[in-house]
N, C-alpha and C positions, 0 to 999 in steps of 0.2 A: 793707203790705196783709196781709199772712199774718201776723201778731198780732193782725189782728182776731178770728180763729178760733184759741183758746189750746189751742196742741198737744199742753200736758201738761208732766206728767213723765213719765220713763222712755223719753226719747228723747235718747238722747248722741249726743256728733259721731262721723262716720263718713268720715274721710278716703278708707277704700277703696271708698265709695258710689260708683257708677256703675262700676267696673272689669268688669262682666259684658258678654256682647254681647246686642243687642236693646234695648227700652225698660226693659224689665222695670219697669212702672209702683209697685209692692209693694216691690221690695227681697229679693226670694226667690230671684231664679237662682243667688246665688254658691255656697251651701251645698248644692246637686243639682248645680251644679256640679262643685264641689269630690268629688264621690259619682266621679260617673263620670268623672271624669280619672283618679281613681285606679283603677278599674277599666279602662281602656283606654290606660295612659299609652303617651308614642310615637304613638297616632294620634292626627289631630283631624278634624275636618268637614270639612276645604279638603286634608287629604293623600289624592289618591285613587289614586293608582296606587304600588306596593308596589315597582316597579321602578327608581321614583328612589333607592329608600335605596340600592340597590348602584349605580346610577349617578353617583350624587353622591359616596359613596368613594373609586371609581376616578378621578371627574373630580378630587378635590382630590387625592390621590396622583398625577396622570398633569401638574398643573400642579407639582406639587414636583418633580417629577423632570424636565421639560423645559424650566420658564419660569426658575428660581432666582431669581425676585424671590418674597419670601417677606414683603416690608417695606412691600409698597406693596398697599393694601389696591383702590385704584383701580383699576391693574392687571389684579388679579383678577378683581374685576368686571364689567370691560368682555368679559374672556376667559370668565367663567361663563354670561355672560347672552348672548354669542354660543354656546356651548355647548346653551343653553336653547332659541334660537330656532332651530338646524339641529336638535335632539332634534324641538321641536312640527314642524316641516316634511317632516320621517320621517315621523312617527303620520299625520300629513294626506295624506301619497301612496297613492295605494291606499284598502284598507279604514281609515277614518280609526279609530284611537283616541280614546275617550272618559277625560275623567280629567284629559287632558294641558295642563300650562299652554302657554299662547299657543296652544291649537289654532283657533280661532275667524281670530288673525290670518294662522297660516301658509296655513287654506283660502283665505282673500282672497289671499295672494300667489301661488299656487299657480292662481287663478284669472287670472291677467294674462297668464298662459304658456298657449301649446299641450303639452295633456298628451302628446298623441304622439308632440311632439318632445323627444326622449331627450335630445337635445345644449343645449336651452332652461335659462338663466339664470338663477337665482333671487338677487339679491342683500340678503343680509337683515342686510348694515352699520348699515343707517339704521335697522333695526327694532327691535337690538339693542343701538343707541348707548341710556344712561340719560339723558345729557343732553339728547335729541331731544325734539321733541314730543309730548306725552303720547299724542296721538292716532296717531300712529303707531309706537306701540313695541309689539312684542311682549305685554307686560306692561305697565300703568303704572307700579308697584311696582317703583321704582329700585334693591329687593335682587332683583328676581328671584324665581323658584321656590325655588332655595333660600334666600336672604335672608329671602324673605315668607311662607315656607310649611312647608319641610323640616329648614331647618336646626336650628329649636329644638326640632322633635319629634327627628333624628337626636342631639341634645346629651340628650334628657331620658332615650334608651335609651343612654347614652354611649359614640354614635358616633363622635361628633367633638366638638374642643374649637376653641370661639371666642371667649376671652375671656382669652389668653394676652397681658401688658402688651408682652412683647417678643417678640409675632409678631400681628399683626394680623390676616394670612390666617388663617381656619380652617384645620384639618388634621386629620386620623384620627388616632382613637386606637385603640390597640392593637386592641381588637374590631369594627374599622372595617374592618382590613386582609387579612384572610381574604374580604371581601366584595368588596374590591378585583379583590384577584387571582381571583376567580370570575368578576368582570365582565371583566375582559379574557381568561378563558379563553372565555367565552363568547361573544365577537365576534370575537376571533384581528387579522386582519389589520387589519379594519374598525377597530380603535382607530387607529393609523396615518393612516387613509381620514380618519376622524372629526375626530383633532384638524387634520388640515395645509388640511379645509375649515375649520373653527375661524378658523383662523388666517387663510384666504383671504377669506372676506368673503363669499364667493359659491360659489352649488350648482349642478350642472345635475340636469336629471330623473332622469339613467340612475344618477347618484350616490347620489340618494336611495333609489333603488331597491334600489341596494345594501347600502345603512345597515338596510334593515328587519328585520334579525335584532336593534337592537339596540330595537325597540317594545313595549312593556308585557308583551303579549301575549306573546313569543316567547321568554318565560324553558320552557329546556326541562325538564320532568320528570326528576328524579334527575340534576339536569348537579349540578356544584360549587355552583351559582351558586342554586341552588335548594333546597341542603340550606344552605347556609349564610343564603341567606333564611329558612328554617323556624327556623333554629338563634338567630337574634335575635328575632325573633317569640315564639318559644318560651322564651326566656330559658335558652337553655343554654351559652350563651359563657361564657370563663372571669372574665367580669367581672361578669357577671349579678346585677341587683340583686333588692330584695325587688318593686317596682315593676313587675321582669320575668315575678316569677313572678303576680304578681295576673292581668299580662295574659295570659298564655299560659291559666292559667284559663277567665278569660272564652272566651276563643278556642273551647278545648275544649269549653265549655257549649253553644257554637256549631253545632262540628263533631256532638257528640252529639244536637243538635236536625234539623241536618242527618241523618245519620243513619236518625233515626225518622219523618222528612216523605219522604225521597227527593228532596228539594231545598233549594235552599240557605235558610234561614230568613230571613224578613223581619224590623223592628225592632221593629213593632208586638206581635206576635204573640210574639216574643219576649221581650217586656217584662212580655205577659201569661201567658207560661207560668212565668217566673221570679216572679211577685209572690203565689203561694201558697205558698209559702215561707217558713218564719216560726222556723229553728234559729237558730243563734247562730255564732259564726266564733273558730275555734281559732288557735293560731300555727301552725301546720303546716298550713295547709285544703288541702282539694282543691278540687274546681272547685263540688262538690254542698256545700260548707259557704261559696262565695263567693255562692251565690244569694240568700241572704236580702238581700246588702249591693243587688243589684240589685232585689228585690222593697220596700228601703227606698228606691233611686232611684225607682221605678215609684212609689209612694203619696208621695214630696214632690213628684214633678214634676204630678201627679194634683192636691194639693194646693193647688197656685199654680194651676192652672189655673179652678179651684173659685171662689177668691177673686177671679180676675180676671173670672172668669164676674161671680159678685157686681157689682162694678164696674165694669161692664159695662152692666148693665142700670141700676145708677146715672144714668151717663151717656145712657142714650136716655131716662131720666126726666126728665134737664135738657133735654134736647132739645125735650121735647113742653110744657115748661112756659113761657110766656111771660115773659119775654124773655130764654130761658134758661136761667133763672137760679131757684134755690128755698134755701131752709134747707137747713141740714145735715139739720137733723132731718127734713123734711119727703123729704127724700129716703133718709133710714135709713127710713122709715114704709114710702115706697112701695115699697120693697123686700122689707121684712117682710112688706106685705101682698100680694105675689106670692107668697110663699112657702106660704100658703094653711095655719099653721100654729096648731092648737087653742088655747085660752086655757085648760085647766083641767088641763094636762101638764109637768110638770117638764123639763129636757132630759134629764133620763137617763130619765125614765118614756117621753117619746117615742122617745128609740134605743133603747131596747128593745122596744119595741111596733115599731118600722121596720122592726128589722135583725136575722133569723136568723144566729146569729153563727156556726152549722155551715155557713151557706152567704156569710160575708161575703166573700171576695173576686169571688162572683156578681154579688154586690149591687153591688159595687165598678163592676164592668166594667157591668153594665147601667146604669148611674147614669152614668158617664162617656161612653157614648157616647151615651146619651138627651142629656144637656148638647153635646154637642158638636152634634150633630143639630138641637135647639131653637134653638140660638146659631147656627149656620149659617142656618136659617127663622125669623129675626128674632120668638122664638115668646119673649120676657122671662120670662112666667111661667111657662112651664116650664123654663125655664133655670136660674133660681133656684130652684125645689124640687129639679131636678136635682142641681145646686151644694150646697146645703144638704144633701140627704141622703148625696152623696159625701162631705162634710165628716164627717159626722156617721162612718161608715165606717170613713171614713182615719184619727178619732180612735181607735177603736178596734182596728185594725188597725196602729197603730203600738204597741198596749202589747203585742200578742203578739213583735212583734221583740224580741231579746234585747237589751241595754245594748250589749255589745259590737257589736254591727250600729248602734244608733243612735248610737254615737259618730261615726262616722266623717262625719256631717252638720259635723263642728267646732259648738268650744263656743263662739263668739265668741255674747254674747247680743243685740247689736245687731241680728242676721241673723234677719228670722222664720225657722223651718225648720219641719219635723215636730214634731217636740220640743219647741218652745215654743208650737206651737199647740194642743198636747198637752193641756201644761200649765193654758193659755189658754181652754179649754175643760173638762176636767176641774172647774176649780174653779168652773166656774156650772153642773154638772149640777141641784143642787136648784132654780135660777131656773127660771121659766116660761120655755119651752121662744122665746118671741116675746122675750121680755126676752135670753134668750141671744143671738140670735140679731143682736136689735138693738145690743147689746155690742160683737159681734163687727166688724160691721160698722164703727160708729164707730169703737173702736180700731185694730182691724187691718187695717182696708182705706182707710176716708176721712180718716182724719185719716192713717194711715201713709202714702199716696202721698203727701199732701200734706208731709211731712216729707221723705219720698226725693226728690221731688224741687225744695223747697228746698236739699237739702245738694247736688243736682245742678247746682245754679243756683248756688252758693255756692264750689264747689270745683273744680268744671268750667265754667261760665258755660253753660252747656246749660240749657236752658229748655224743660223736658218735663211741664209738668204742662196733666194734661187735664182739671181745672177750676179754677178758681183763684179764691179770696177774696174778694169784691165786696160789698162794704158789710154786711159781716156775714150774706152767703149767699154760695154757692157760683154762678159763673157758668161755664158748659159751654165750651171750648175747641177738645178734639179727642178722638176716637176712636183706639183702637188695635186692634192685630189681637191676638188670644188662640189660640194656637198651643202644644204639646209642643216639647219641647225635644230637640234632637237628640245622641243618646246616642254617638255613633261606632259601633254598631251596623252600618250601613250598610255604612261604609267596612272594618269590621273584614274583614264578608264580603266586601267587594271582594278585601280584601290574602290573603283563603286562595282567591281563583279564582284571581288571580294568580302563587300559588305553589304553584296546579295542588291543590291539598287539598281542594278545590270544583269542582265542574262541574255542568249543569243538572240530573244527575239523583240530587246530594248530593256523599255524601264519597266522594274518590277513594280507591283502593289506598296512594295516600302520604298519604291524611288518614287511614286507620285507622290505618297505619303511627304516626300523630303521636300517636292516642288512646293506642297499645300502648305509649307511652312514662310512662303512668303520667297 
């Protein structure tokens, strides 16, 4: 059925097709991906608490040195993930911590006891067995927090090493083990307390009560345990990579935005303060020559959202057409014809007649939350001139980035990014500004899903397309959500309140401390 609609040339196979998270219906997440992993490596969306890195240290140093099975990968597991579910049972006593895996389960077990009986049982064996029932385990995720969460972000800041043939247990490496021994300076006896409930099965209340020095929260200011969190954050270990210093950058861009608000910066706002930004990046940068790399994530992520707007309103076109179902073309039309776009303008005579270029990154932000706002109040034709004129923008706005900032999108050319929409557009500036436009659409949005996700169907057996081929028109499927993509922004600011360089009313005394390190 999808060689009824002949996709072209200039669509090769894509084995790494679908490896991104979400539907990503376009094919565009990998290469904004690929942006801000590098600026943020070591954190991700799902790591939210900044206290398991040191916790997880100590936990794999505290199993070398007391269990001596080092060979049985089993073992370990069973001893991590009981580990995991007396850590969420802490956070849940008391003022609960947020962040923490299994905290959802531990408040239900915590709920079965009388809180005011000190001496009340918690056994969380069964919760913490991986071969249990899914529904009753702590986690479903049979690696656990660290297995499914921690471990590959502590391996990519080279915390630890778990891919040794002849040790199967993870273990700390060398810039792992100062973070160790901070963690057990900073609980003292409670390591003890910790592992020999570990090993019991079972908690009572007055125990847990005890344990809560070792919750997210309670990393203390200028202890060991605190500078040697800053000191891998920051990338000043002796093994510190070039990856360490990108993020500590970001961090500081952070800290200094903090700073100037008197509270801790949000992602949005920060996304929008760095995307006016438009120098170039040195080998040597500082945090004020890493901003452009973020103000070229802010306009691809900007980007994709453009295009999916586009397609978007595609799809409520099939909807309203009976039985479905319309031509390609007939749906590139009613597209264009939202766009509400002159018949006697070039595309370049109309960007420039749109778009004050001393005020484009206005134009930028006005246009993107107009589209999001329209898309939200099911408003199509504003949504599409929204789209369209952010498009229009974002092309312009990516030629002031210097080459060395748009590299860093990767050259693979199968991946639309910035750069080849760039391109993609540039070269139909003289076309009628409707002829442009309708280009676009057919190559880069309708006939491309329909490519992504055949290769999706082909190489993954996932079946994600939201309209699909029917006798030589396109017949409507499903809807999708169109959403921004989450930068680790969030979580970054998590991991500097955590390590106390943030509090509500900015940066602390040991976050300027961390600015005056250069």
């Amino acid at each position: 059925m999808l060689d009824e609609i002949d996709l072209g040339p200039g669509f090769p196979e894509w084995t790494e097709l679908g490896q991104e998270t979400g539907l990503d219906p376009l094919g565009m997440q990998r290469p904004i991906e690929l942006v801000y992993q590098s600026l943020l490596p070591g954190i991700s969306t799902i790591t939210l608490r900044l206290r398991y890195y040191s916790f997880f240290a100590w936990l794999l140093e505290a199993y070398a040195k007391t269990s001596g099975v080092t060979n049985e990968y089993e073992a370990f597991r069973r001893f991590q993930r009981r580990a995991e579910a007396l850590f969420a049972l802490t956070c849940a006593r008391g003022d609960t911590e947020l962040g923490v895996a299994g905290i959802d389960w531990a408040n239900r077990q915590l709920g079965l006891v009388d809180p005011e009986n000190a001496d009340a049982l918690v056994d969380f064996r069964t919760g913490a067995d991986p071969e249990t029932d899914a529904n009753l385990r702590y986690l479903r995720n049979k690696g656990g927090a660290f297995g499914g969460i921690y471990a590959s972000q502590m391996r990519e800041m080279g915390l630890v090493k778990m891919d040794d043939p002849n040790l199967p247990v993870p273990f700390c490496k060398d810039a792992a083990l100062p973070l160790a021994d901070a963690f057990q300076q900073a609980i003292g006896d409670l390591a003890d307390v910790f592992l020999k409930t570990v090993a019991a099965g079972v908690v009572t209340l007055s125990t847990l009560d005890r344990l809560a020095p070792i919750k997210p929260t309670n990393i203390s200011p200028g202890s060991p345990e605190q500078r040697e969190l800053a000191a891998i954050l920051f990338g000043r270990h002796a093994s510190a990579a070039e990856s360490d210093q990108t993020r500590s950058q970001t961090l500081k861009m952070l800290l200094r935005l903090a700073a100037q608000r008197g509270r801790p910066p949000k992602s949005e706002e920060s996304k929008w303060d760095w995307f006016g930004v438009t120098t170039g990046v040195d080998e040597g940068m500082d945090s004020s020559e890493l901003q452009p790399v973020w103000a070229l994530y802010q306009a691809s992520d900007l980007l994709r959202l453009a295009y999916e707007t586009l397609l978007f309103a595609g799809l409520r076109i099939l909807t309203i057409a009976p039985p479905n179902s319309m031509s390609l073309d007939g749906v590139i039309e009613g597209v264009t014809d939202m766009a509400g776009l002159p018949g006697n303008q070039s595309l370049q005579e109309w960007i420039h007649e749109q778009i004050d270029f001393s005020d484009l990154e206005n134009h930028a932000k006005t246009a993107a939350h107009a589209m999001q706002e329209t898309l939200t109040a099911a408003d199509d034709e504003q949504a599409v001139k929204s789209a369209w004129s952010l498009i229009a923008a974002l092309s312009l706005k990516g030629k002031q980035l210097d080459r060395s900032v748009l590299e860093w999108v990767g050259s693979a050319e199968h991946f639309q990014s910035l750069v080849s929409e760039m391109k993609f557009i540039e070269l139909r500036h003289d076309l009628p500004v409707q002829t442009a436009l309708a280009e676009l659409l057919r190559e880069r949005i309708f006939r491309r899903h329909l490519w992504v996700a055949s290769r999706k169907f082909r190489n993954q057996k996932a079946y994600t397309f939201l309209f699909e081929p029917d006798d030589g028109a396109l017949r409507f499927r499903d809807f999708f959500r169109v959403s921004p993509s989450s930068p680790r922004i969030d979580q970054a600011v998590q991991f500097l309140r955590d390590v106390k360089l943030l509090d509500d009313r900015g940066v602390t005394w040991l976050g300027l401390e961390e600015l005056e390190h250069g």
